[in-house]
N, C-alpha and C positions, 0 to 999 in steps of 0.2 A: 735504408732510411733516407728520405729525401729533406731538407732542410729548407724550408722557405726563407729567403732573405729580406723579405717585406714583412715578415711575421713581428710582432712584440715579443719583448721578453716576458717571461710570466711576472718578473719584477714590476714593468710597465702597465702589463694588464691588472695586476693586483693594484699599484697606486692610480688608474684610472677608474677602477671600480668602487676603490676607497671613496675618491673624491667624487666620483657620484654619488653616492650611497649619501654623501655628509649634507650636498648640493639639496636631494631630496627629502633628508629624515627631517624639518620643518613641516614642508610640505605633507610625509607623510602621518606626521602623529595628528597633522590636523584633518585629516579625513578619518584613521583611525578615531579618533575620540568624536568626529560625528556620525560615522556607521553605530559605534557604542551607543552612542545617545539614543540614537532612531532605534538599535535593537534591530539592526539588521546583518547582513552578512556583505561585505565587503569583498568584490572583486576585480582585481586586476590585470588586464593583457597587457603581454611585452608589447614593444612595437617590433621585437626582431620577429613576430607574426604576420606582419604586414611586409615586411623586408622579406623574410621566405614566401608570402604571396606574389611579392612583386618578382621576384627572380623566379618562379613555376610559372608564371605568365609568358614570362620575357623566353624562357623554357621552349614553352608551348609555341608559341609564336616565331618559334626560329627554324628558319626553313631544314627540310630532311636531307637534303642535297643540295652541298655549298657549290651552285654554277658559279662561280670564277675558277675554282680552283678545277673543278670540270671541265670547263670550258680552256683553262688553261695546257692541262694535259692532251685534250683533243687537239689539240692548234700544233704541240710538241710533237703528236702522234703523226698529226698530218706531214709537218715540219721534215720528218726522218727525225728528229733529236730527241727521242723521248726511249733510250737504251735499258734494259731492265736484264739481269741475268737472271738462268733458271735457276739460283741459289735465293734470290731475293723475292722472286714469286712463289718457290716453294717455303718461303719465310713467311710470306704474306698470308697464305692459304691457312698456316698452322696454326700461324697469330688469331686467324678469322676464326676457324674451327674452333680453336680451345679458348677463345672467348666466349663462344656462342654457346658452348657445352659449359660453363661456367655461368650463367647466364640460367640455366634451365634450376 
């Protein structure tokens, strides 16, 4: 189990939710009691919609093959200083495969 350190506590996230929630319930009963009046149906997008649009975008748009880190291995390779043992490319290969078969 890995532990994020950047993470909130659920205590945090709970009292930042709270105080949302307080920030907008003005706000929200006043739209609630004009969707009622109209007799209509009221609805709402998060905006964490547009946050996961922006991050598929940012996604999309990011190149398939990072040339630095490419181009830095080639330079090593060229170099002589780019040393790998057969244990750590037959590590490599396994990791590929049994990702890829996971994957399917």
């Amino acid at each position: 189990m890995r532990i994020d350190p950047n993470s909130q506590s659920p205590e945090a996230v709970q009292s930042n939710a709270l105080q949302d929630a307080q920030k907008s319930a003005p706000q929200k009963a006043d739209q609630d009691a004009d969707a009622a009046a109209a007799g209509g149906v009221q609805v709402r997008l998060s905006t964490s919609s547009n946050q996961v649009a922006a991050l598929t975008q940012q996604a999309v748009n990011a190149p398939e093959v990072r040339t630095d880190r490419v181009d830095a291995l080639r330079q090593a390779i060229r170099d002589g200083n780019y040393n790998v043992t057969n244990e750590q490319v037959a590590a490599a290969l396994y990791s590929d495969t049994a990702a890829s078969g996971a994957k399917k």
